[in-house]
Structure formats: structure tokens, C-alpha cells
C-alpha positions as CSV (number, residue, x, y, z in Angstrom):
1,X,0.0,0.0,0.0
2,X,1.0,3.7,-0.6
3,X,0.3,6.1,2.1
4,X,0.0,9.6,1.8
5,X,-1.0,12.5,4.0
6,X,-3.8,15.3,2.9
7,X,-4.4,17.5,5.5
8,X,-8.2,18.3,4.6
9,X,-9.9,21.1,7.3
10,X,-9.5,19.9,10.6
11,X,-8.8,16.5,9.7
12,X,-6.3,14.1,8.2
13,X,-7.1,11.9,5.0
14,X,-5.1,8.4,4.8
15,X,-5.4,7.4,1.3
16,X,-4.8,3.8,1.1
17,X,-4.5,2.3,-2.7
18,X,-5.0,-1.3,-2.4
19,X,-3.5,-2.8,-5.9
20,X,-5.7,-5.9,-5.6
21,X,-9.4,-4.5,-5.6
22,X,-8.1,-1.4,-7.5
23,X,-9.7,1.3,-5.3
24,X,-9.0,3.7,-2.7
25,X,-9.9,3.6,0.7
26,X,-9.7,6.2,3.7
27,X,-9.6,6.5,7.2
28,X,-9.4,10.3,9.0
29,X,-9.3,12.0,12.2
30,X,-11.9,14.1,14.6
31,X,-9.9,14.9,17.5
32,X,-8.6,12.2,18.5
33,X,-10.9,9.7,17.0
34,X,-9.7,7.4,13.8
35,X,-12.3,6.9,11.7
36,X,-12.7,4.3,9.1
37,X,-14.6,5.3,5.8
38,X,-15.6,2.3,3.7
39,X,-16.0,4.8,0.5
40,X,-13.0,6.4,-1.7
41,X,-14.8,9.2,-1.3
42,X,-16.8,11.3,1.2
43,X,-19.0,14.5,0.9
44,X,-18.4,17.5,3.5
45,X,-22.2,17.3,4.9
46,X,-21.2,13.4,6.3
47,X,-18.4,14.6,7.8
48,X,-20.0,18.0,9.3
49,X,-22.5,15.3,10.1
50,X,-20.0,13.0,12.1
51,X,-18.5,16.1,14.0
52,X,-21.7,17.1,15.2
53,X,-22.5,13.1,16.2
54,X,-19.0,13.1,17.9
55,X,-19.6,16.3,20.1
56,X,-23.4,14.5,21.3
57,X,-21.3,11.1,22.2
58,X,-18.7,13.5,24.1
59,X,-21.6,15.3,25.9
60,X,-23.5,12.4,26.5
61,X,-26.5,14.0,25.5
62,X,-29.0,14.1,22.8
63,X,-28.5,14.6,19.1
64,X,-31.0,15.3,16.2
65,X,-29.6,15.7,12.8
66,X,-30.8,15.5,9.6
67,X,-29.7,15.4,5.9
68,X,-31.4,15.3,2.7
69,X,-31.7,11.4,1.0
70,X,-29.0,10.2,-0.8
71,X,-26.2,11.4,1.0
72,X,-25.2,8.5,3.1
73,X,-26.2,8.8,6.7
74,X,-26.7,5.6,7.3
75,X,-22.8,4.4,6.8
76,X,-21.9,8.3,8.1
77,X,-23.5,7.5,11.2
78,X,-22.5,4.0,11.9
79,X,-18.6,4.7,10.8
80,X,-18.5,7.4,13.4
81,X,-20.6,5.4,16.4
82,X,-18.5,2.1,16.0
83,X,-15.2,3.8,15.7
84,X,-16.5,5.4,19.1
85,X,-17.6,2.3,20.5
86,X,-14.0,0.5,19.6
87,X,-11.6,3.6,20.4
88,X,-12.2,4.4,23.8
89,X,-12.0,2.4,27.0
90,X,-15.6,2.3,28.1
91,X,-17.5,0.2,25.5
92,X,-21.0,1.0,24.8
93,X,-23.9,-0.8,23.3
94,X,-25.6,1.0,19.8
95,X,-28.8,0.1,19.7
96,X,-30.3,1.3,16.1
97,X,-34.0,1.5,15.6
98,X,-35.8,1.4,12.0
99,X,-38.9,1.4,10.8
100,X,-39.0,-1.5,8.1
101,X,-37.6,-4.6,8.0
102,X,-36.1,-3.9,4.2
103,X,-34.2,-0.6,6.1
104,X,-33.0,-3.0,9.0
105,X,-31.9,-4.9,6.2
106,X,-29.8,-2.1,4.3
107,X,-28.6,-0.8,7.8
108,X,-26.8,-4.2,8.5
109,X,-25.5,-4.7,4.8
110,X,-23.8,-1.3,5.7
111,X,-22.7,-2.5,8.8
112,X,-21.4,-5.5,7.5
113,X,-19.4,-3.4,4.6
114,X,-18.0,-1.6,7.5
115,X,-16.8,-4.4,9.5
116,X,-15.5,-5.5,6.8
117,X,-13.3,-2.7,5.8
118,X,-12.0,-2.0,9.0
119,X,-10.5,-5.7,9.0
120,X,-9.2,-5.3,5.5
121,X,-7.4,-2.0,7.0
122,X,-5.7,-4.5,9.5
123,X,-7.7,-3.4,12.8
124,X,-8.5,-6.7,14.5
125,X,-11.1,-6.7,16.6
126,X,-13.8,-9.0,18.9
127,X,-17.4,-7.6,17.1
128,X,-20.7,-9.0,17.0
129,X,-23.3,-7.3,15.0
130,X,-27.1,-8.7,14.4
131,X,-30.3,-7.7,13.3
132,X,-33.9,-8.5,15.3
133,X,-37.1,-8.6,13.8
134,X,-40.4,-10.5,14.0
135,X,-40.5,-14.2,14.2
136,X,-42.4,-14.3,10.6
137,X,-39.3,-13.0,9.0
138,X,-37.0,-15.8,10.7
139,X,-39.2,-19.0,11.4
140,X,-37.9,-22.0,9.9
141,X,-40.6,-24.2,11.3
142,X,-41.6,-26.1,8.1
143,X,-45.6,-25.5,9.7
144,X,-45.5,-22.0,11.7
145,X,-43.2,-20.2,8.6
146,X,-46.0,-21.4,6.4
147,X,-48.5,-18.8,7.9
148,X,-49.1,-16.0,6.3
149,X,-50.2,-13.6,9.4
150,X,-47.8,-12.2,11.8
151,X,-50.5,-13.2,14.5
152,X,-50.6,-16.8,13.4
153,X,-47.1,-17.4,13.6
154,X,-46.7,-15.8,16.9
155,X,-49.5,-18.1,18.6
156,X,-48.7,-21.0,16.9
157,X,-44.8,-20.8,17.9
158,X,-45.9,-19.7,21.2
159,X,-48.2,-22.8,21.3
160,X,-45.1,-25.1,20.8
161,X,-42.3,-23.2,22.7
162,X,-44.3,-21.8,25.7
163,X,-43.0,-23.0,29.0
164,X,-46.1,-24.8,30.3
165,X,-46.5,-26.3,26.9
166,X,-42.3,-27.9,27.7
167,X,-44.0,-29.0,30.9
168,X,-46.5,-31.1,29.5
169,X,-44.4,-32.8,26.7
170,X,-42.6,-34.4,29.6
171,X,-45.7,-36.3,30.3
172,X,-47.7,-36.1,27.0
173,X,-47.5,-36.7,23.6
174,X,-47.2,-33.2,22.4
175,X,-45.3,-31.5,19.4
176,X,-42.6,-28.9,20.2
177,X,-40.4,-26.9,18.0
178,X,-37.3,-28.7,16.9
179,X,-35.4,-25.4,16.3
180,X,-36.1,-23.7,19.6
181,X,-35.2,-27.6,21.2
182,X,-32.0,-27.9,19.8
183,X,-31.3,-24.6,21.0
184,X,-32.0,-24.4,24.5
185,X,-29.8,-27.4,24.8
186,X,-26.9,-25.9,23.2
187,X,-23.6,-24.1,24.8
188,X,-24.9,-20.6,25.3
189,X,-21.4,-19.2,25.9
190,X,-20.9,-19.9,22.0
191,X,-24.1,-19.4,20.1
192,X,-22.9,-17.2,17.8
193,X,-19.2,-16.2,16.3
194,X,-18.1,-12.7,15.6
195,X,-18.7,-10.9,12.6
196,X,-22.0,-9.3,11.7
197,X,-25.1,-11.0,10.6
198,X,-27.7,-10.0,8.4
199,X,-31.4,-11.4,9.1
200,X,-30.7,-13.9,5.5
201,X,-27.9,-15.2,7.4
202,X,-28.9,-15.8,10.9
203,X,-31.6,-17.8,9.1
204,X,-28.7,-19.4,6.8
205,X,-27.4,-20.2,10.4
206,X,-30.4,-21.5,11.8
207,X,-30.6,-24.0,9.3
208,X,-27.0,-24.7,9.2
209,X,-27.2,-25.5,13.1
210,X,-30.8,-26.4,13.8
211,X,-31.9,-23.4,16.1
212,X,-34.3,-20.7,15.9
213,X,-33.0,-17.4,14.5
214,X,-35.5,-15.6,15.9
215,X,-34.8,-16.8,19.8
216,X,-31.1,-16.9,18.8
217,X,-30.9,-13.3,18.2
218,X,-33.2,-13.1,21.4
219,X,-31.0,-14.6,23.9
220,X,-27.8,-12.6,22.2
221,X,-28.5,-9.1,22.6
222,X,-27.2,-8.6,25.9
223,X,-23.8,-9.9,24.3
224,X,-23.8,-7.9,21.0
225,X,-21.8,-4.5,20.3
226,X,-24.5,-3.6,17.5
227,X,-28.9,-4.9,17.5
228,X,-30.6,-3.3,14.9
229,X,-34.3,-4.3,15.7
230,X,-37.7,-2.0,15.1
231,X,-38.9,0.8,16.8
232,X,-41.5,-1.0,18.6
233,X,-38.9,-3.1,20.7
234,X,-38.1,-0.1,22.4
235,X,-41.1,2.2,22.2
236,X,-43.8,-0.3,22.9
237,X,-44.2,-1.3,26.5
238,X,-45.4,-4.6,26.3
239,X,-42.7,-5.5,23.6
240,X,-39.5,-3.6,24.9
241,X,-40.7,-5.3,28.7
242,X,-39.7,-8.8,27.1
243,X,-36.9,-7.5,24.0
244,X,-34.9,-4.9,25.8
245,X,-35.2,-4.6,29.5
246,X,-31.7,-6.2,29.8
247,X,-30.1,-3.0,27.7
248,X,-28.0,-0.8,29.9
249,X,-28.5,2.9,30.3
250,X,-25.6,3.8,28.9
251,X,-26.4,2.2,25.5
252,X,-26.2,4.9,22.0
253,X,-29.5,4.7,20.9
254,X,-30.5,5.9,17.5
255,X,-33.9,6.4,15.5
256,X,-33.3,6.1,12.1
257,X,-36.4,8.3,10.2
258,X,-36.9,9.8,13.5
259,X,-40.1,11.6,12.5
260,X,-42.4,8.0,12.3
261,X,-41.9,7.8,16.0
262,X,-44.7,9.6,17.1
263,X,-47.2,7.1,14.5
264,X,-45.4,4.6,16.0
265,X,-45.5,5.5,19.2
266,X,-49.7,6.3,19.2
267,X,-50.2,2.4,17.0
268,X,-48.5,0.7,19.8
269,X,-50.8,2.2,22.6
270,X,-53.7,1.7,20.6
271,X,-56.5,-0.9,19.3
272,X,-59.1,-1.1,16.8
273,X,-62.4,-1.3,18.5
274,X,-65.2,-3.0,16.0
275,X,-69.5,-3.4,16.5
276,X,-68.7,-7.2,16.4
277,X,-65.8,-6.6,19.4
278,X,-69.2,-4.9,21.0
279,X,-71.7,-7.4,20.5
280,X,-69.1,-9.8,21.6
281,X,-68.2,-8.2,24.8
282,X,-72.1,-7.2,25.8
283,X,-72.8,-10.4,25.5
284,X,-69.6,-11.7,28.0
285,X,-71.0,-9.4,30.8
286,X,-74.6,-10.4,30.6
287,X,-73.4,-14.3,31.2
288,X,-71.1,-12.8,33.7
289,X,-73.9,-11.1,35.5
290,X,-75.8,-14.3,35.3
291,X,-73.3,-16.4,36.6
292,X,-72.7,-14.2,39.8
293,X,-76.0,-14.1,40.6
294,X,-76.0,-18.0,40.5
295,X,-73.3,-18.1,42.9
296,X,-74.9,-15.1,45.2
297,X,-77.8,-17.6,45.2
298,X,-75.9,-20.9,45.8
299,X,-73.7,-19.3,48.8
300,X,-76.9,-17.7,50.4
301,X,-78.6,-20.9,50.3
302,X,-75.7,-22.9,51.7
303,X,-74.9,-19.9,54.6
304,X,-78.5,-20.4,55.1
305,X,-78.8,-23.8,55.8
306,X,-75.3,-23.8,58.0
307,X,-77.2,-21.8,59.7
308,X,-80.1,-23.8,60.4
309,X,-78.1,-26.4,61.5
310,X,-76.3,-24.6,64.1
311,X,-79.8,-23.1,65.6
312,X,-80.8,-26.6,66.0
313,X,-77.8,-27.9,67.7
314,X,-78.0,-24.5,69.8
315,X,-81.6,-25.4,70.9
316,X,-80.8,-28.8,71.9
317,X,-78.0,-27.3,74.2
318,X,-80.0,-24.9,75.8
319,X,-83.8,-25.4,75.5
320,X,-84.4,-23.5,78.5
321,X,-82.4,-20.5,77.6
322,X,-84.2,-16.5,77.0
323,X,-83.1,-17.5,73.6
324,X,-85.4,-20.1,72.8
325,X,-88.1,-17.6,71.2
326,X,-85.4,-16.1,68.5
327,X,-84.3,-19.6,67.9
328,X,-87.3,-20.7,67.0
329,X,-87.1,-18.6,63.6
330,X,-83.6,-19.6,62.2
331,X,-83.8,-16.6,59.8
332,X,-80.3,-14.5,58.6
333,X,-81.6,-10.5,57.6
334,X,-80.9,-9.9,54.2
335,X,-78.1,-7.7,54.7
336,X,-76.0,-10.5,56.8
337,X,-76.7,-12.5,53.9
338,X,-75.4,-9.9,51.6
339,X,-72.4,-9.2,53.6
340,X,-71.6,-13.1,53.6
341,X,-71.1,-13.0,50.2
342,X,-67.0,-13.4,49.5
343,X,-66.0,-9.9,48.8
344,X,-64.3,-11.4,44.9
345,X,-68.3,-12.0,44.2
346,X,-69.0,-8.6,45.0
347,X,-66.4,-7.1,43.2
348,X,-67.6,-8.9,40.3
349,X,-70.8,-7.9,40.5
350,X,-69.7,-4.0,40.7
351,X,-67.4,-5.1,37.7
């Protein structure tokens, strides 16, 4: 390789002319930061763009930028972060939020071209980089992956992975998930080697090594430097409770097409209330209704009679007591009866 210096702004260019691909290749400076750039080329706005990203990281703070299409942000943004993430002592976690699974896809083909680069530029380096998204897109169950709705997929794998469903195949002849088997039983110190992995090949993987892609990339996003996943495993509750609760504070976080977060954000807290969800749920509380006042009745009856019986065990004891003319009417008022009902009853009722 020939190396030459061009002092470009604030910033040092290392051209590097590699004879056997026949292209040039460049790493630079900001501060004290070495940045590898997997392009012979790069405009002024990606690396105004990278300053600007460099002075959030330093502040620890927050960062909006934007720049027009076209221009590269993507590969500006994750040369910048992971030569942060690698440089300095205190290693942190990017976690990188998209809205589509095709722009998860393109973010970790970039990635991957990075990676690459940097290795071919003779920095070695322990890196894992994967990609997240639902189990549609990475079941390899010859049934489940057959089904064509996100929601099928998710109950029927559910239905043959769920812990109480493991329980009863112990005892019963039930079907479980081969995949998801073979994985809970392997080493989980060595899932997964370095390098970076795009959703095509964990599934490559998967089928290579008989686990489930989408639980493999699960159980490894405590471990990984780089999890590119959707928005809603961070933004939705329910979801980011079960994907990312494990992610330390400290992680980089970015929202690529930041301005979808608000839809995104208002979709996951809502639902989609129809007449037939009505009907349906009218006609849950009238049988509800009925059923309490079954029990109400039952319980009554059976305090009632209790009752009864104790009177008459009572009189025999002490026939000659003042007593004797209230016993002779074993009646409960209707508000001790009411109050004997067990209070979950009554909170149905009021339900």
C-alpha cells in the first residue's frame, strides 16, 4: 500500500490504494478519534454530520440531525458510532431503531461493509453485529413459517415453545419446535461467532445449526456490540418489557427516520375497537352477570342452611335459655346475607 498525508480542514485523509481490488480507501481524524470510511470518497455534509455526532457522544446528551436522501447517513452514522464504540476504554452498546424490516436490512448490509473494511485495513477486533425482527421473518418451522399472518405465527410458535406447553411434553405426547429444542440445549457461551449478521444469514445459520433465528438473536442481545431491531422493541411497552429490559443505560440509541416515531408510538398504545368486538363483549357481561347471581344464590342458600343447623344444635344445648323464642325462627336479615357473600363475588358484581 502507498500512504500519503492530505491535510483536509481539521482533519487528516489516509489514502490507502490497495492494488488488488483497485480502489482507494480512507480513514481520517476528529480529535482524537480514527475513523474508518468504507468509500474512496466522502461529501463534507457526512463529515459535518460526524463532527456534530461526535460532540453529542462527548456530551453524553441528545443529538437530532438531519440530511437530505441520498447522502449516506446511514454508513456516516454507523462509521462514526463504532469507531467510538471500539476507540475508547468504556465500551457502549448502539442500539439502532428502523422502521422497516427492508431498512433494517440495508442498515446491517452497511454495517457488514464496515466491518469488513476495518478488517481489510488491518484493525483486529472482537465484534458481533445482528439484526432483530419478528418471528415471521426468521421462522424456519416447516408448519409455523407457512403462515401467512404475523398473528398466526406468533401463537402457533408460542403454542409449541411456551414453557407450560415444555412441561406437559414431559408427560404427554405433544409437538414442540425442533429449532427452539435444539437450541435451549446448546452451549450458550458460543451461540454465535463474531462478525456481523444480516437477518438472511442468521436464518442461513439456523438452518445450518438447527436453532431458531429468531430466539437466537433473542438470547444474544445482551452480548452484542451492535442490535438493529424495530422501533416497537423499544417504544412499545409490552414489547421492549420482554426485548430490551436487559439493555443498559448507557447504551447509543439511534432512530433512524426519526419523525415516524410519534405514528409509531400512538399504533402501539392503541387498538381497533369494532361493532362485532361490542356485541361480543355485551354479551360476555350479561353471562357474567348471570353467573354471579348463581353463585350469590348458591352461597346464600348454603350460609343459610349452616345456619339452620347450628340453631338446631344450639336449641338442643340450651332449650331452656331466654333465647329459645329467637331460635325458633332460624332466619339470617338480608343484609348479613349480603355481607356473607365473599368480597371477589362482589367485586364482580360491581365489575
Amino acid at each position: 500500500h502507498e500512504v500519503s498525508n492530505l491535510t483536509l480542514g481539521q482533519f487528516v485523509v489516509f489514502d490507502l490504494f490497495d492494488r488488488a481490488q483497485s480502489k482507494r480507501l480512507c480513514r481520517f481524524f476528529i480529535d482524537d478519534l480514527p475513523v474508518y470510511f468504507p468509500y474512496d470518497k466522502i461529501y463534507p455534509e457526512q463529515y459535518s454530520y460526524m463532527c456534530d455526532l461526535k460532540k453529542a457522544l462527548d456530551a453524553q446528551g441528545h443529538c437530532l440531525l438531519e440530511m437530505p436522501s441520498g447522502t449516506g447517513k446511514t454508513v456516516s452514522l454507523l462509521s462514526l458510532i463504532v469507531a467510538y464504540m471500539m476507540h475508547y476504554a468504556e465500551k457502549r452498546k448502539l442500539v439502532y431503531c428502523s422502521r422497516t424490516v427492508p431498512e433494517i436490512e440495508k442498515a446491517l448490509a452497511e454495517l457488514q461493509n464496515l466491518m469488513q473494511y476495518r478488517e481489510s485495513c488491518g484493525v483486529k477486533e472482537k465484534f458481533l453485529g445482528i439484526g432483530l425482527t419478528s418471528r415471521k421473518n426468521l421462522c424456519l418451522h416447516p408448519r409455523v413459517s407457512k403462515e401467512k399472518k404475523g398473528r398466526s405465527v406468533d401463537a402457533k410458535c408460542k403454542g409449541l415453545t411456551a414453557s407450560w406447553i415444555r412441561e406437559k411434553a414431559n408427560t404427554a405426547d405433544i409437538e414442540l419446535c425442533g429449532f427452539y429444542e435444539e437450541l435451549q440445549q446448546a452451549d450458550q457461551q458460543n451461540l454465535l461467532p463474531d462478525g456481523v449478521y444480516t437477518l438472511e444469514d442468521l436464518r442461513d445459520y439456523g438452518r445450518e445449526q438447527k436453532y431458531c433465528p429468531y430466539y437466537l438473536a433473542r438470547y444474544l442481545i445482551p452480548f452484542t456490540d451492535v442490535i438493529i431491531y424495530s422501533y416497537h422493541y423499544l417504544l412499545d411497552p409490552k414489547v421492549a418489557e420482554l426485548i430490551s429490559k436487559e439493555l443498559s443505560r448507557d447504551c447509543i440509541v439511534v432512530f433512524d427516520e426519526a419523525h415516524n416515531i410519534d405514528n409509531v408510538c400512538i399504533e402501539s398504545l392503541s387498538i381497533d375497537i369494532t361493532k362485532p368486538n361490542l356485541d361480543a363483549g355485551a354479551r360476555s357481561i350479561t353471562q357474567l352477570a348471570n353467573r354471579i347471581e348463581q353463585i350469590k344464590q348458591t352461597d346464600a342458600r348454603k350460609l343459610q342452611e349452616e345456619y339452620t343447623r347450628l340453631v338446631e344444635g344450639l336449641r338442643e344445648a340450651n332449650r331452656n335459655r331466654e333465647e329459645e323464642v329467637f331460635m325458633a325462627n332460624p332466619v339470617l336479615p338480608d343484609d348479613l346475607l349480603k355481607e356473607a357473600v365473599p368480597g371477589n363475588i362482589r367485586r364482580a358484581e360491581h365489575f
